[in-house]
N, C-alpha and C positions, 0 to 999 in steps of 0.2 A: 506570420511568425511561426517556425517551428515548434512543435512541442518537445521540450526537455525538461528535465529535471533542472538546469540551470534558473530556463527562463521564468519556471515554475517558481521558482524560489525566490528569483529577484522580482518577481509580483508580490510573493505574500507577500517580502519585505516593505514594497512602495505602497500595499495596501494597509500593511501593518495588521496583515492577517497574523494568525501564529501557525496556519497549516491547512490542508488543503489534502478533503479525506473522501476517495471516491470506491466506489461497491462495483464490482461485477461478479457476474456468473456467464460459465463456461464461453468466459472470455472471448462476450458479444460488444464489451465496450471498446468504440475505437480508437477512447483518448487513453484507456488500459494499454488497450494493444500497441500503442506507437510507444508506450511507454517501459513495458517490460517483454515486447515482441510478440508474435503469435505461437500461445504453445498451450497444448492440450490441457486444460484445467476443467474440474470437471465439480466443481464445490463453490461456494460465494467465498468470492477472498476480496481484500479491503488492501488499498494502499493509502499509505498514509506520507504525506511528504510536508514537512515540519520547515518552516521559513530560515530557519538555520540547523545542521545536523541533517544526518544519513536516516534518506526514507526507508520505510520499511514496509514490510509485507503481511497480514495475517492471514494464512492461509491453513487448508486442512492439511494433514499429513500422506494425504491422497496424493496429492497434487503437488507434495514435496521433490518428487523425483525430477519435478519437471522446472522445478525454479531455483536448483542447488547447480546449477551452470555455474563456470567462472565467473562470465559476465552479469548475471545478472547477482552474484552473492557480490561481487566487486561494487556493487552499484546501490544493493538495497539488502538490510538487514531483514530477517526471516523466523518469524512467529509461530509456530503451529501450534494447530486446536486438532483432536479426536471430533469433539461431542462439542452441542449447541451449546452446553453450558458453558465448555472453556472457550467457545468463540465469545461469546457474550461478555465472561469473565475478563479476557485477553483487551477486549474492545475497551470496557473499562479501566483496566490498568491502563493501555496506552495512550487513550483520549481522554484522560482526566485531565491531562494540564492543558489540555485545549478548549476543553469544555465547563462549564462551570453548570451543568443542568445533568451531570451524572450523578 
C-alpha cells in the first residue's frame, strides 16, 4: 500500500484512531519524507494527521522557508515555534483532543 495522507486517514478511521502523530529531525524519517518530500529541515518538526480534517505541521520557523511551497501549504496546515517552549506549548494545544494524558 502506498503511503498517503488518504490511506493514512481511512486507517485511523477503521482503527477508530483520532490521529496519527510522528517526530522527525532533519528529515531522516522515511514515512516523513514520502509524505511531505525531501526538503532540507534542519529542526524536530511533528506531523500530525487527524482521522478527519487537514493535517498539519509543527515546525520551527527555520525550516519555514522550506515548507511554505504550494504544494505542500495545499496539503498540510503550518504551526511554527521559535523556542522549546512554544514547541512544547504548540504540542499541547494541538494534541489535546487527541490525548487525554496532556
Amino acid at each position: 500500500m502506498k503511503i498517503t495522507l488518504e490511506n493514512i486517514q481511512s486507517q485511523l478511521i477503521s482503527q477508530k484512531a483520532d490521529a496519527w502523530i510522528m517526530l522527525d529531525y532533519e528529515n531522516h524519517n522515511p514515512t516523513f519524507r514520502a509524505l511531505i518530500g525531501n526538503k532540507f529541515l534542519t529542526r524536530k518538526i511533528l506531523l500530525a494527521i487527524p482521522a478527519v480534517g487537514k493535517p498539519y505541521i509543527i515546525a520551527h520557523v527555520i525550516d519555514s522557508a522550506f515548507l511554505k511551497d504550494p504544494e505542500t501549504l495545499s496539503r498540510f496546515d503550518l504551526v511554527l515555534y521559535k523556542t522549546w517552549e512554544e514547541m512544547l506549548q504548540a504540542e499541547r494545544n494541538h494534541f489535546s483532543d487527541y490525548l487525554n494524558v496532556l
